[in-house]
Structure formats: structure tokens, C-alpha cells
C-alpha positions, 0 to 999 in steps of 0.5 A, a space after each residue: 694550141 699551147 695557150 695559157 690564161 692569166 691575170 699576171 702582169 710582167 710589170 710590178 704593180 706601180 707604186 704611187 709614184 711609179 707608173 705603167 707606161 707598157 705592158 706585154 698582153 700577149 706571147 706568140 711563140 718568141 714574139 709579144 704584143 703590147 698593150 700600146 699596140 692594142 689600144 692602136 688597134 682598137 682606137 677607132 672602135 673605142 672612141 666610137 663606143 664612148 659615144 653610145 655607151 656609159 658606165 659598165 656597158 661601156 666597159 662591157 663592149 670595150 672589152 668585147 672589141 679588145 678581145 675580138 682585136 687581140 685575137 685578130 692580132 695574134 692572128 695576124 702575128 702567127 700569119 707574119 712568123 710563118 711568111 718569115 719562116 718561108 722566105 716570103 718578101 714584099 718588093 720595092 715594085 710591091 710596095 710601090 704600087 701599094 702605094 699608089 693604090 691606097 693614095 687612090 683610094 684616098 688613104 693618107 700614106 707616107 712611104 717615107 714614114 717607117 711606120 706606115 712603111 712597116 704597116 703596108 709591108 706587113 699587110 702585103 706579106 699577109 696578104 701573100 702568104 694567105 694566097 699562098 697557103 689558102 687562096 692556092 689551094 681552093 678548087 671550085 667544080 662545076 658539081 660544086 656549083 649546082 650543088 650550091 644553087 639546088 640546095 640555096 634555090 630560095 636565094 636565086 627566087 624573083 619575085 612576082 612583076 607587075 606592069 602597072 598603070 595608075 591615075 592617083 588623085 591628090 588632096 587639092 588646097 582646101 578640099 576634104 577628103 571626101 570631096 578627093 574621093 568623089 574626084 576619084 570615084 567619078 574618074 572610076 566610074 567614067 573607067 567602068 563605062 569604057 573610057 579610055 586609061 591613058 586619057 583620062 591618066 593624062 587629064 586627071 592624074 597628078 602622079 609625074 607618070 601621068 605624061 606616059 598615060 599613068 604608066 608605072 612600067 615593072 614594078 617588084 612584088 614587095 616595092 608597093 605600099 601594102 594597100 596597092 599591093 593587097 588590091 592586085 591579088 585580086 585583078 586580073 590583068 586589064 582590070 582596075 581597082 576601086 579607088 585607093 587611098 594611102 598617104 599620097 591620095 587616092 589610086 587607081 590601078 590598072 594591072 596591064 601584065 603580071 609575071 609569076 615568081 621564078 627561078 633565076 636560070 642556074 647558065 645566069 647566076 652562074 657567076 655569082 655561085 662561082 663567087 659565093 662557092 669561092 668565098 665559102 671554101 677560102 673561109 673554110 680553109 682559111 679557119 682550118 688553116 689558122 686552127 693548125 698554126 695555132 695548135 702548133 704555137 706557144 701562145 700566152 694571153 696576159 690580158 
């Protein structure tokens, strides 16, 4: 890529009455962009910065995102010389249903500003000559696709399930707590002695489960609060635990079932493989792509 690096300004340097109104920050091959066209694009960031940050920091970041913005828009100018050079057009009908489909999305658009009209039409021609030069040439095996999930296996991992029931015991209005774990303790030990889960779920629990005779369903390794789940490494399943407190009051917990990690089936999570493997190889492609357009351009950063 020919690209030189310079501090030099097209413009002379103002005088105390002259004032810069535009400057050209960048060439690109025998386009340029300007800098009002960069504080276009980097306006929404900006104002976002100067919310969280002041002084050198905040001159730090803003010239982070200009950089980040300036290089997306060379980008963009290489993409739009290149869909020129190959007759890529946007139609009326094209236009049309963009539209359409940016007014659903609630985007306020006027087809009859010549700027928004500009703007749709260079993101279309973009997006076409992307899906020309890069989307077309992606190609996705099914040895791609488990290659993928043998070497990402960990990401297709379930988590252990439990199937969990629980009477939990609140603080009542005025009671300490020690007179709420004593509550909880003589619910346990009637447990101990064989009285039945459900009914004294349904006669003493104060959890919103306790009309399904405190039954919780399937729950996820990693959704309970570290006490719970630190007291089901210990059951087996039909045991309870000893009464457990945590900020809610005290639970007690039946482990009724528990499934061990697995692995997803590679025939389910095939789709989502395709996906991630579609994505991986367009980005791919998509750097090389923009790596050869770069190194065949003239490009010169004022800025």
C-alpha cells in the first residue's frame, strides 16, 4: 500500500483574521476526505465521550475514535472506487425497499434529500460489491464444521441441571433471626422423621413455588446463589439439606434429580457451527480482501 504519514496541512495556516472552514485529511487514490466529513462520522462517539471524559484523556479517546473512523472511511472510499470500476449500480427498486426497511426499523429517512439519498445508495453499493468480492467466495464443508466443533467442544458444554424442590422460610415481622431458624429447624426435622415435602411445602414455605409443593423444575449449574449450590455438591438425589440461609431466609432443598455436564450433539448445534464457520471465513477473507486494495492504492493521511 503506498501510504504516507504527514503533519502537513493543504491549507496555510490561518491568520488572526482568517479561519479554516475545511481541510482534506486524507487521499485515496484521486478521492479525498475532508475533515468535515470525519467529524460527521465520529459525532455520535464524540458527544458520548465528552460526557465521561475531560481533559487529556478526553483528547486521548477522541483521537482514538477519529483514527478508528478515518481508517473505516478509507475503507469504505476503497470499497465505492472499486464498485464504480465494475459497473456496480443500486436501482430505483433497490432503493425503494431500503427504504421501506429502514422506516420500519424506525430510521428517519427522506428519499427525497439528496443526502440521505447519497448515503443509502453508498451503503448498497457497499454492501454489494462485499457480497461480490467476498460473501461469493466463502464456501463452508461439512469437515469445516466439525473441525470446528472438536476443536471449540468446551463452547457446546451444558452445564450440570438440577431439578430442585425447597420450602424457604422468611423473617416474619418482628421475629429475629434465630426464631426463623428454629421455624426452619422444626420444618427439617418433621422432614427427617418422613413427613411428606409437598405438604409441608404447601403449609409452611413462603416461596411463590410452594402451590406446586415447592417444586423449582430445572435449574442450571451456576443460576443459584453460591450457598445453594455449595450444599447440592453434597446430596444425592431424594436427599434434603440442612436449613439454608441466605438473604431471602432460610432454605431447605430437595435435590429430586440431578444431570451431569454434556456436550451438545454436534446433528443439534450444527446450525449454529454453520453460522459461527460462515462468519469466521467471510472475516477472513474480507481482511485479505481489503489488504490487496489497500497495497494497490495511493493513499495519503493528512491528519
Amino acid at each position: 500500500m503506498a501510504m504516507a504519514m504527514t503533519a502537513t496541512l493543504l491549507t496555510p495556516a490561518p491568520s488572526a483574521s482568517a479561519r479554516v472552514v475545511d481541510r482534506i485529511v486524507a487521499v485515496v487514490n484521486s478521492e479525498v476526505i475532508v475533515l468535515s466529513e470525519l467529524e460527521a462520522e465520529t459525532e455520535t462517539a464524540r458527544l458520548q465521550l465528552e460526557e465521561q471524559y475531560r481533559g487529556a484523556e478526553l483528547q486521548r479517546q477522541l483521537r482514538q475514535i477519529e483514527y478508528i473512523a478515518l481508517n473505516r472511511m478509507i475503507e469504505r472510499k476503497l470499497q465505492m472506487q472499486l464498485a464504480r470500476t465494475k459497473g456496480v449500480a443500486v436501482s430505483d427498486e433497490e432503493m425503494k425497499r431500503a427504504l421501506r426497511a429502514l422506516r420500519i426499523q424506525g430510521e428517519q429517512v427522506d428519499g427525497a434529500n439528496p443526502h440521505d439519498k447519497k448515503k443509502i445508495e453508498e451503503q448498497l453499493l457497499v454492501l454489494k460489491i462485499v457480497d461480490q468480492e467476498v460473501r461469493s467466495r466463502v464456501t463452508v464443508s461439512d469437515s469445516d464444521l466439525k473441525e470446528y466443533y472438536e476443536t471449540h467442544r468446551s463452547r457446546f458444554l451444558l452445564p450440570a441441571e438440577y431439578r430442585l424442590s425447597q420450602i424457604l422460610l422468611k423473617p416474619r415481622f418482628g421475629e429475629t433471626p434465630d426464631e426463623t431458624l428454629r421455624r426452619a429447624e422444626a420444618v427439617h426435622a418433621q422432614l427427617i422423621e418422613g413427613s411428606d415435602f409437598a405438604q409441608l411445602a404447601a403449609s409452611h414455605s413462603d416461596g411463590a413455588e410452594a402451590i406446586r409443593g415447592g417444586s423449582l423444575g430445572l435449574v442450571r449449574q451456576g443460576e443459584l446463589v453460591p450457598a445453594i449450590e455449595r450444599a447440592l455438591g453434597a446430596l444425592q438425589p431424594g436427599q434434603i439439606s440442612e436449613p439454608l440461609e441466605t438473604s431471602q431466609g432460610y432454605h431447605i432443598i430437595r435435590l429430586d434429580d440431578r444431570k451431569p455436564p454434556r456436550f451438545q450433539p454436534f446433528a443439534k448445534v450444527k446450525r449454529e457451527i454453520e453460522h459461527l464457520v460462515y462468519q469466521q471465513k467471510s472475516e477472513d477473507i474480507y481482511r485479505d480482501w481489503m489488504t490487496e486494495l489497500e497495497n494497490k492504492a495511493y493513499i495519503e493521511v493528512k491528519f
